[in-house]
N, C-alpha and C positions, 0 to 999 in steps of 0.2 A: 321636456327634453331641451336641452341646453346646446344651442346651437352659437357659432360667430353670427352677432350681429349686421343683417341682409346689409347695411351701405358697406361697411369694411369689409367682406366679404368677398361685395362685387368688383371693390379699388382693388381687391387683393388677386382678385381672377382675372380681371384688364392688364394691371399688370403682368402677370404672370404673359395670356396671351399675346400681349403686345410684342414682345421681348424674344419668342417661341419663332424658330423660323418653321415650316410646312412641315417638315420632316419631322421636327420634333412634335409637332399635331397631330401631324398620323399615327407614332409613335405612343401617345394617350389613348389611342384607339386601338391600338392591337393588344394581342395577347399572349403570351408562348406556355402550351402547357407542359412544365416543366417538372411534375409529379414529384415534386421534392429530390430532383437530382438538374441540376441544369449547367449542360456545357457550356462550355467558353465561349464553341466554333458558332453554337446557337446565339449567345449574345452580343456577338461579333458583327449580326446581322442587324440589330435594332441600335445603328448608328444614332439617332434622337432621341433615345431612350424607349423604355416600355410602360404601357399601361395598366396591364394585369399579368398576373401571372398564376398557373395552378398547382395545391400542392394536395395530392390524392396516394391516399395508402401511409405512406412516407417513408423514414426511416425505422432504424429499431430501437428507438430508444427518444423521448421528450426530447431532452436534451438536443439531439439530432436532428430533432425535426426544428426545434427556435433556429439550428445553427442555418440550416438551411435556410430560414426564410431572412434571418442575421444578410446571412453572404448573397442574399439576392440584391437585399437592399443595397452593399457594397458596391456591388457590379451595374448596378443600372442609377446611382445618385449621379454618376460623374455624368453622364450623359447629359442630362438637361436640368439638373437638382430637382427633380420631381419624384417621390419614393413613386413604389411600382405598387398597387393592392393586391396580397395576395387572396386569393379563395382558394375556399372547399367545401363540400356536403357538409350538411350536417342535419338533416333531417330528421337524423331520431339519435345525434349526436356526431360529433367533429368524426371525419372518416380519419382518424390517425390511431395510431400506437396507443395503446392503456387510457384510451378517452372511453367517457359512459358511454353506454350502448342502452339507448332509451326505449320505447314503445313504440310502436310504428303507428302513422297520425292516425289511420281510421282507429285503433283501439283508444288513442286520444281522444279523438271522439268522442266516444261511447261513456266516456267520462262526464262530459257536458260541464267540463269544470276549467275555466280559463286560468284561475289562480295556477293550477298545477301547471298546466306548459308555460308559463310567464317564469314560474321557478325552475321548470327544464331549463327553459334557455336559458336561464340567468347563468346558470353550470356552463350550458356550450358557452356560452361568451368567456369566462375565465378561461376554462379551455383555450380557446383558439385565441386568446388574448395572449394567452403564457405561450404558445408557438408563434407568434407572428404573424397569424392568420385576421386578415381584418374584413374580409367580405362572407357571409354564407350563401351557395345559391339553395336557399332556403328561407321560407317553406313556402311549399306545398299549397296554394290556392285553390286551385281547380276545385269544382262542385261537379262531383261526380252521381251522375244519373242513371250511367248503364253497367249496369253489372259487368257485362262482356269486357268493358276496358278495361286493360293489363294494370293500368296500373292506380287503380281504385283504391290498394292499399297505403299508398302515398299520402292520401287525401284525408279531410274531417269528413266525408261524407256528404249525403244530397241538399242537404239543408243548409241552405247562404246565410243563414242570421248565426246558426252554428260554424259554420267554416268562419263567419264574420269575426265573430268573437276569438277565434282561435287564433286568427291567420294574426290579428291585432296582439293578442298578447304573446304570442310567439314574438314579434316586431319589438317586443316593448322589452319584456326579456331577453333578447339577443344586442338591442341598441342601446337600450340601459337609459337614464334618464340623463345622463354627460353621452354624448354621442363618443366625447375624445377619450372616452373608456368604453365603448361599446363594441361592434361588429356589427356593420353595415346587411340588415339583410334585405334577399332578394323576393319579392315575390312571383310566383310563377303561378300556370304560366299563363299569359295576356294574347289571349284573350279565348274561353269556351272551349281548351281543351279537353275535358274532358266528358263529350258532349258530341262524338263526331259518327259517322255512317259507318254503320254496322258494327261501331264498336270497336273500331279499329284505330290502331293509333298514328297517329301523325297523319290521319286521316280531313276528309274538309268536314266541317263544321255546319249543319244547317240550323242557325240560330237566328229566331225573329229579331228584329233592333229590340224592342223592350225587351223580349226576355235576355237577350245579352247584356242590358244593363241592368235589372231589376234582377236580376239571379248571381249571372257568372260576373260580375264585372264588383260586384256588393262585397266581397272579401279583400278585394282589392283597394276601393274607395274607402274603406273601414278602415285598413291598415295605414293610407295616407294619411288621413283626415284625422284620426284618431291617434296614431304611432310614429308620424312622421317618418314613414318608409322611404328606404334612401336609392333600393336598386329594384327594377323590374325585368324580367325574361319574357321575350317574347315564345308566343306556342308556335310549335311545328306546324298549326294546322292553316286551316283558310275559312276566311269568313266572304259569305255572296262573292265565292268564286276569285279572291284574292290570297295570295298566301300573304301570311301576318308580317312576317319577314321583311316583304317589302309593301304594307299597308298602312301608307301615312293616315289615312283616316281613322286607323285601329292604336298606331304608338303614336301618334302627334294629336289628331285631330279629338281623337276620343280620354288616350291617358292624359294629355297635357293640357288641351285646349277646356274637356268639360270638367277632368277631375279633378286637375288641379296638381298633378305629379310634378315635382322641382327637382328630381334625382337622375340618376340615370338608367340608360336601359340595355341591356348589355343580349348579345344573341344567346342563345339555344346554342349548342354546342353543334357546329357546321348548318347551321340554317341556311349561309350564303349557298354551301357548297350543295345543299339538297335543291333550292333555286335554278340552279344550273342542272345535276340532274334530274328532274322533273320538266326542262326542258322551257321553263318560266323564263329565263335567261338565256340569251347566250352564250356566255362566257361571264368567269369570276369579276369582271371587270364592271360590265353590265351587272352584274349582282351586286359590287360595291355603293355602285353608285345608286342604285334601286335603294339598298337597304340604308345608305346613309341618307336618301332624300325619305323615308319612309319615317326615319327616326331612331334610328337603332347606334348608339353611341357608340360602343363595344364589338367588337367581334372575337367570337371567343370559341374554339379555344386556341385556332394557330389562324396565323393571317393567311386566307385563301384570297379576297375580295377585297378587305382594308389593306394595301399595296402600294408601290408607287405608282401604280397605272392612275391611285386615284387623286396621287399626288399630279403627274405629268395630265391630268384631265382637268384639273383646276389652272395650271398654268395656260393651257388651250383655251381658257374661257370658257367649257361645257359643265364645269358646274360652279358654282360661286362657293369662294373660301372661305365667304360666311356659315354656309352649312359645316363645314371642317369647324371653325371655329365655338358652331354652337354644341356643338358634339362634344368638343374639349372640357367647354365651359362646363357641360354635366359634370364629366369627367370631375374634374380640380373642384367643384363643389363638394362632391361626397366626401374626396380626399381630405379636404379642410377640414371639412364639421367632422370627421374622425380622427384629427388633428395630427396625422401622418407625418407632414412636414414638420411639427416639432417634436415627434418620439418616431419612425416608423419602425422602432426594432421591436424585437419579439418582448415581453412583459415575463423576463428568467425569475424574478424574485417569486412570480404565481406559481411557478411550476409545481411547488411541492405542496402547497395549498390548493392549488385549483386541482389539483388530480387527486388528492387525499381523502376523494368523498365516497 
């Protein structure tokens, strides 16, 4: 996988960061899920720019959907000259207009054939290459054990050496071997989803430390080490009584410190906000800061947490604007190695070739 060379890289991210005032930091951190229509009054608010942005369903027509993600990049370059990533699913293919509609991953599974999904997504990535789309939150990790949970058919199934295999060529097929032709995918979700009491979802997690590494954590490590995986999600659930969300020992200590992850990690869609109601936090604010000392790059899908509160909390001295900064840094990593800043428009020449299959 053809990555910028790590020193030019790093000069290219220092600089970037050095130059960024706070607002535009935060700004790399948030998210606006704009479902492929995105107002004015909405962009009006992400004065430093934006960091992600989502495009789910879309328009009625390809064409419509590039234009959309075309005019995002318009609207948010001036900000800070940083493009904005956009995502969407694509788990059994891009959630858009006339995209394939593949097999849902347990029947993937049942295949035991990694060649075949490496060639699925090789499809989704033209796809979402020709709209503009350059993150997937996809696929699907989780090593599913209990039948009872809902969403088991997301998944390869109970067996980690099988998910391993899949989750890695899924990765390999969606980021392609030039990352700056690829689609950034996500693995999810981190960590023993799908694994929790009584089978319930977004439930706590009772996993021993080895088997959380030696089972659930195995399709994940495979996808890094193996696939150079660029994005990680964190799970809804909790490990010994921590929700992940704000569990630096689960996204810092364990994805970065033993496996070795260099990408970034972006939320579960309202993680912060379940934080607060579940009563873990007090206020969004307190979740922000939780989950950016935790590890969590990204908050996605609208800024509930990542705020100015956690800008005016770094000016107060209560948290160091090194954590902001090393958040960015994930940030502006991924973006580079899928070479965003020197193409981030949608790939219109693909449109009639990549959907022609």
């Amino acid at each position: 996988m053809s990555k910028i060379p790590h020193e030019s890289q790093e000069a290219k991210i220092n600089a970037l960061i050095n130059k960024m005032t706070l607002q535009q930091k935060l700004g790399q951190m948030q998210c606006l899920m704009a479902s492929w229509g995105m107002p004015e009054d909405a962009i009006d608010r992400f004065i430093g720019g934006l960091g992600a942005t989502s495009a789910f369903a879309g328009a009625d027509t390809v064409e419509a959907n590039a234009d959309f993600a075309d005019q995002s990049q318009k609207k948010i370059l001036p900000r800070c000259d940083i493009p904005v990533l956009v995502h969407s699913e694509a788990v059994t293919g891009l959630n858009a207009v006339d995209a394939t509609i593949f097999p849902s991953a347990i029947g993937l599974g049942a295949t035991w054939n990694p060649d075949t999904v490496q060639t699925m997504a090789d499809i989704i990535r033209k796809q979402m290459l020709a709209v503009g789309v350059r993150q997937a939150l996809s696929p699907v990790m989780d090593v599913a054990r209990d039948p009872r949970w809902g969403r088991v058919g997301e998944t390869y199934g109970e067996d980690p050496t099988l998910c391993a295999a899949m989750s890695v060529a899924f990765t390999k097929g969606l980021q392609s071997e030039n990352l700056k032709d690829g689609v950034a995918a996500t693995g999810k979700h981190f960590l023993g989803y799908g694994l929790s009491e009584g089978g319930l979802n977004m439930a706590a997690n009772p996993i021993p430390a080895r088997e959380l590494r030696e089972v659930y954590a195995k399709p994940f490590q495979a996808a890094i080490t193996e696939g150079g995986l660029q994005s990680v999600m964190n799970s809804y659930g909790s490990i010994d009584g921590e929700m992940i969300i704000m569990a630096r020992s689960i996204l810092t200590n364990l994805l970065r410190d033993e496996m070795g992850f260099e990408g970034m990690v972006v939320s579960d869609y309202m993680s912060t906000n379940k934080a607060v109601d579940q009563k873990i936090c007090q206020n969004h604010v307190e979740a922000g800061i939780g989950a950016l000392c935790a590890g969590c790059d990204v908050e996605m899908p609208n800024p509930y947490a990542y705020t100015q509160e956690v800008v005016d909390a770094v000016k107060r001295g209560e948290i160091s604007e090194a954590l902001i900064d090393l958040a960015v840094r994930h940030v502006l990593r991924v973006k580079l190695n899928l070479g965003l800043f020197e193409n981030p428009y949608a790939r219109r020449e693909m449109i009639g070739p990549a959907y022609d299959r």
